[in-house]
Every structure is written in C-alpha cells, then in structure tokens.
N, C-alpha and C positions, 0 to 999 in steps of 0.2 A: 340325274333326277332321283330324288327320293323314292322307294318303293315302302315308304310306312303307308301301310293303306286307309289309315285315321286321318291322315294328311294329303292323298292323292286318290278320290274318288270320282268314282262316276255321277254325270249329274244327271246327262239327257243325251238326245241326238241331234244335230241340224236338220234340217230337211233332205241334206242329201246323204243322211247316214254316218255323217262323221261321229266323234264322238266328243262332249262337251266335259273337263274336267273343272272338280273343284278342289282349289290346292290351298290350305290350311299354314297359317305361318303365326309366329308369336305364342307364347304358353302365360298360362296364368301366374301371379297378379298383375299382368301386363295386357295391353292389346293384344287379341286373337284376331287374325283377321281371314275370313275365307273369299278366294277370288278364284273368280270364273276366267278359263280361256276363251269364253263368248265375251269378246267386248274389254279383257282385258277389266274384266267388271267387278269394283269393290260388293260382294254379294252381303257381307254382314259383316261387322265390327263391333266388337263384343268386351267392354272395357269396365273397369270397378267404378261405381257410382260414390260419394261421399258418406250415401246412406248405407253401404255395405255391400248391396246389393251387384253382381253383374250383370249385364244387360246388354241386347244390340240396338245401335244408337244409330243404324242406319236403316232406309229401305231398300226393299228388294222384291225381285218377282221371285214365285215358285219353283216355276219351270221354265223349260225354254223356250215352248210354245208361247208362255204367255210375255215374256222378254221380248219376242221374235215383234208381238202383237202393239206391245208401248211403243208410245211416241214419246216419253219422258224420260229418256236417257238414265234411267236409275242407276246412277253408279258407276256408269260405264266410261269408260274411257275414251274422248271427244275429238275427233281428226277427220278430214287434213284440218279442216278450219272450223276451229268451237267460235261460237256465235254468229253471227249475222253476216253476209257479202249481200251488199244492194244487189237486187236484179239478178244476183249470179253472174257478177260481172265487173271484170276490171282489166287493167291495161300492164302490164306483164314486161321490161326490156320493150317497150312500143308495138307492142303485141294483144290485141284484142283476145281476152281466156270469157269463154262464159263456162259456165258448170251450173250441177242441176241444181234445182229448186223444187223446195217444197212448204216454205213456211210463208204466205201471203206474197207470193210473187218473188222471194227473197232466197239467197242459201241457208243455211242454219246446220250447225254444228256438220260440216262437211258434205252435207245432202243426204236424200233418201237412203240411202245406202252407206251410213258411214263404218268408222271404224268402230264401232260400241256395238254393233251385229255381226261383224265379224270373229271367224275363229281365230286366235290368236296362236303361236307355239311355243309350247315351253322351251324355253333355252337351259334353265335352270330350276332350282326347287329343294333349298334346306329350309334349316327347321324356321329360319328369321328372316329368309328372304326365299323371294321369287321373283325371276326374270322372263319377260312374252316379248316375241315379236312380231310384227307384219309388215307382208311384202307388199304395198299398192304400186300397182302396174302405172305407167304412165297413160293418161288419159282416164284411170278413174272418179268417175266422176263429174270428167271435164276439166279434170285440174295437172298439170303437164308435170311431165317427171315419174321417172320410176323411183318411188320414196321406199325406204326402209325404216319402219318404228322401232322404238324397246321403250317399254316401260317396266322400272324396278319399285318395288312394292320391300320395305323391310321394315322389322319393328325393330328401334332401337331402347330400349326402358320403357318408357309412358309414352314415349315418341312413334308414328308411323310414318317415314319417309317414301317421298311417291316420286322417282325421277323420268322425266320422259325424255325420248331423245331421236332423233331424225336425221337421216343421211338421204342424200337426191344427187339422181345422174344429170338433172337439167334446172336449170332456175324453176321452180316454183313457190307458193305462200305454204307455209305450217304455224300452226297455233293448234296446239293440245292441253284438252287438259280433263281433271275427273271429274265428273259429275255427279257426286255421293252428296244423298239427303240426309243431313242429318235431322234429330229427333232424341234429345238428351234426357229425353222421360220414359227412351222404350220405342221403337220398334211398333208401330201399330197403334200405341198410349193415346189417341189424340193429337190434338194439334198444338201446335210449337208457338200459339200466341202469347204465353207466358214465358218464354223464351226473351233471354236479355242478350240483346247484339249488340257489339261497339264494331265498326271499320273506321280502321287509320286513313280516312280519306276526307280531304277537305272538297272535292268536287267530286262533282257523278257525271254521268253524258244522258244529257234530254234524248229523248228518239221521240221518231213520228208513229202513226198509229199502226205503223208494222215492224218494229224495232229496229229503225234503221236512224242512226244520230240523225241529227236534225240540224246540227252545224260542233259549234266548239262543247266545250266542258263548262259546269255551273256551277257556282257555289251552294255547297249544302246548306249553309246558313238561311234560316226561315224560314224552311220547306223540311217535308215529311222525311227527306233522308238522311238527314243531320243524324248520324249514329255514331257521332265521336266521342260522346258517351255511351255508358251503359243503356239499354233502351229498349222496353219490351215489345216485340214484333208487331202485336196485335193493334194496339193504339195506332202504330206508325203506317197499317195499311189500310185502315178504316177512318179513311180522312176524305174530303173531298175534290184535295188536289187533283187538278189535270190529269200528270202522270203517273199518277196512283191509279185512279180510276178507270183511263184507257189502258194497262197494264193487269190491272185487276188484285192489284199488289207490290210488289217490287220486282222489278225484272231489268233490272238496271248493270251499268260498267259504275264502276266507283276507280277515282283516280289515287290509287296508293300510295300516301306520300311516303319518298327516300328513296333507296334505290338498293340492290342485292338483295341477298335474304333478310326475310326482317319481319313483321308480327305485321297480320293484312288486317285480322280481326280476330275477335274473341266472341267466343257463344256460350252461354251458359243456363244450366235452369237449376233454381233455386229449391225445388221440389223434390230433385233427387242428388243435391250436391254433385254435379258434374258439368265439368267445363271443357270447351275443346279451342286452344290459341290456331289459329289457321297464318303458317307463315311461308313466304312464297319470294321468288327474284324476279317476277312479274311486275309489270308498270300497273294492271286491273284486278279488279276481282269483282266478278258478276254475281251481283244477292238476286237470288230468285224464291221468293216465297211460295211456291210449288202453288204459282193461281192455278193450274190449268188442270191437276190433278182432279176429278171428277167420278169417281165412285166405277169407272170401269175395268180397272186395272185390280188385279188380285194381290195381294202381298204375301210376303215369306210366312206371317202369325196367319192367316186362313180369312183377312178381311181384304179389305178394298178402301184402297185410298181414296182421299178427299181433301179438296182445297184446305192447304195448310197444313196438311200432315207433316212437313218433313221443309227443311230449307236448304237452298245449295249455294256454296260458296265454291265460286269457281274461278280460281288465275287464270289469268293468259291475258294477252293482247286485248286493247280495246275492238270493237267491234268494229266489220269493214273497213279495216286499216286500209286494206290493199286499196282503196280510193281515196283514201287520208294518207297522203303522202307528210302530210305535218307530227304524225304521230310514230309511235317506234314501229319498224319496218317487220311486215311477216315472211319478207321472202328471205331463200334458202337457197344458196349456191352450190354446187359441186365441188366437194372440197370441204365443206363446213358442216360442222355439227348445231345441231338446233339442240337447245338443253333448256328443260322446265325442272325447276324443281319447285316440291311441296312439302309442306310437313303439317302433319296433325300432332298437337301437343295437347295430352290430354293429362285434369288434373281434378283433383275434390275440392268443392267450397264448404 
C-alpha cells in the first residue's frame, strides 16, 4: 500500500476504535476519486465540468458518525443482497433462509447491517487503483455462507471502473453493487431536477407499496418512465402516476436491454456541461431519485440533503430475484466467482 499521505489519510474511528481510511486515486484532468474503507464507499468524485470548472458530482456524509447515522446508502458499496428480498425470505436448494429486515417488513440492500457500514481492508492502493475486501461470516445476517468480497475501484482516462467480486464456502444469494448520488451541477448545488436521463430500457418492474414487484416487467411506453430519450428528472416525478406517487419519485429496476457490458444510461446537465454514460453487465439498473432524502442528514459542503439532491444509478439483479426463479439467478456456489462490473464515463457537452 501506498504510504503518500495525500493519498492515504485518516478519516475517523468506528465505534469500536478501529480506524476509518480515506484512499485518494486518479490525478487531474481526469477523475479524482476518494474512497472510504467504511463501506468500501465512493466518498467524492471530483471530474472537469464542460464549463472549466472541477467539481464533486457526488454526495457524501462528513464523518463517520453521521455515515454510521444514514439510512441512504450514500455511496456505499451494497451487499450481500442490494435491493429488496420479500419478507426476508426465500427457499435456498429446498431450504427455508429468512434474514433480517428493516425496510416495511422487507430485506433491503442486505439488512440492517450491511456491507456499506462495514470496515472494509485494504488489499491494495496505487496511484489509479485501489483494492478492499470483506470477510461475512456465514449466517450474517441470515444469509448462509462464509462470503468473501473485493471491490476494485480504478480510474482509467475519463473512465472510473468499479469491479465487484464474491467467493462462498456454501450456496448462498450475492447482488452488489454502488450506491453513489450523483449531482452533475455540484455537490450540494440543489437539486438534479434539470438533470437529463436517458436508460436503455424498454421495461421497468411495477412493485407494491413496499417495493416489492408485483408480478412480471412493463412496458415503459405511456407511462412516467419512458426515459429512452433524453428526459429531464423533474417533469418525469411530478406526475400523478400510481407508481410515481406511492414511490415518491422513481425507485424502480429498469430492464436493460442487451446483454455484457454495454451503456445502461446517460446523465447529464446542461448547466455545467457534464455528462456521466453509466455502463454495466448487469440485466437492471435501479433509478432512485433520492425521494427519501429529508434535510436530516449532513453533507461533505456543511448542508443537509433534501429530496432530489442527488440520483442513483445502480446495476445489479432485478429485485427479489431469489423468489423469481424466472429471472437471472442471484445464488452463488462454491467454486464460482460472482463478478459485477461498472463503469462511469465521464464527458463535456
């Protein structure tokens, strides 16, 4: 590991004394990006705007305390299972698993306790890349299997490649993936309603009024999610649709059309020429328009988020797969490697 100490500092502590680093990678005119060994968490990303200007285009908490505090995943790195298991509960090799719950009766991004509060280890740490791992024990959670993660983090040019990857001693479900808001006007700037989204998706998945589908996929066409053009956010949540409404926004799976790596969606804002292409080998990608953010939470600039500061695009497996056996499969054998890949392309309009 690197000992530049520009690049390898101290951030905070855990509650039980450990100590939380912040590891710096990428150099200018390119992506800078600082990531936390809490959570394995994109803490800022810091990229050249079309207007000249650099700027971080993600959010973030201050400290660790108040990271420890969020329920909104800022950034963080999302496991065992990102998004939704009904009930905390599915049928495993003919095996009854439940695991914990904390989102309206539901699991959600791996339970109270997931990987995005946890300390991560550094395995590695040059100047363009860094490598974290963690150990979950079997029965974390509820969910069987002693799992070992890695996620690599590297900037390649205007590119930020995010690979994740998982090895288990016993069948159990993995789906990971990041949870970074982005905010192409800044960091704090307001809200991303003038923000233009396109997703390569011709279907989304309806859910019920606790995020859980509701049966198959629908077509975007004539409804609020149609974002296979360019489309700016704010229009598209302030509608009266159903699933608008009980959502409070978008908080939806979008079905990606093609298959390997390939462009999920593009975001962009007009106001400070900066665009970021979001491309992934993932069959989803969950657009969540950050309803839930609520003015309690502190940010990195010294304010407090609020509905619509910031939007996350996030790959992985559609939700509750592990009871949709009709959809691609989240369990993970012994023997086999789980691999997500992601990439941030970032560019000037």
């Amino acid at each position: 590991m690197t000992q530049d100490s520009t690049r390898d500092q101290h951030f905070g502590q855990m509650p039980d004394g450990r100590d939380v680093r912040l590891l710096t990678i990428g150099s200018e005119p390119g992506p800078v990006v600082e990531v936390l060994t809490l959570g394995a968490t994109v803490h800022r990303l810091v990229v050249a705007g079309g207007d000249g200007e650099r700027r971080n285009v993600v959010l973030g908490h201050p400290d660790v305390e108040e990271r420890l505090a969020s329920g909104d995943y800022v950034g963080g790195t999302i496991g065992r299972y990102a998004n939704r298991i009904a009930a905390g509960r599915f049928t495993l090799d003919g095996r009854e698993v439940e695991v914990r719950t904390h989102d309206r009766g539901n699991s959600l991004h791996g339970g109270p306790d997931g990987f995005d509060v946890r300390l991560w280890d550094v395995e590695s740490h040059a100047p363009d890349e860094v490598v974290l791992s963690l150990a979950s024990p079997d029965g974390d959670q509820g969910f069987p299997g002693a799992v070992t993660a890695r996620v690599t983090y590297r900037v390649d040019g205007g590119t930020v490649r995010v690979t994740m990857e998982a090895t288990t001693d016993a069948a159990t479900v993995v789906n990971l993936t990041n949870h970074a808001y982005f905010n192409l006007d800044g960091e704090g700037s307001g809200t991303i309603d003038e923000h233009e989204l396109l997703v390569e998706a011709d279907e989304f998945t309806p859910v019920d009024a606790t995020g859980i589908p509701t049966g198959g996929h629908s077509p975007v066409e004539g409804t609020p999610f149609d974002l296979r053009g360019p489309t700016a956010i704010g229009p598209a949540i302030r509608t009266e649709y159903p699933q608008v409404v009980d959502a409070r926004g978008i908080d939806h799976n979008y079905v990606v059309r093609g298959s390997g790596l390939r462009r999920a969606a593009r975001l962009a804002s007009a106001s400070t020429g900066t665009a970021v292409e979001v491309w992934t080998d993932q069959p989803g990608l969950q657009v969540y328009t950050g309803n839930f953010l609520d003015g309690t939470r502190r940010s990195t600039s010294g304010g407090r988020y609020r509905q619509g500061d910031g939007v996350a695009l996030e790959p992985q497996l559609f939700p509750d797969s592990p009871n949709r056996p009709e959809w691609p499969s989240a369990v993970l054998r012994p023997g086999k490697t789980y691999a997500a890949h992601l990439e941030w392309r970032f560019a000037t309009t």
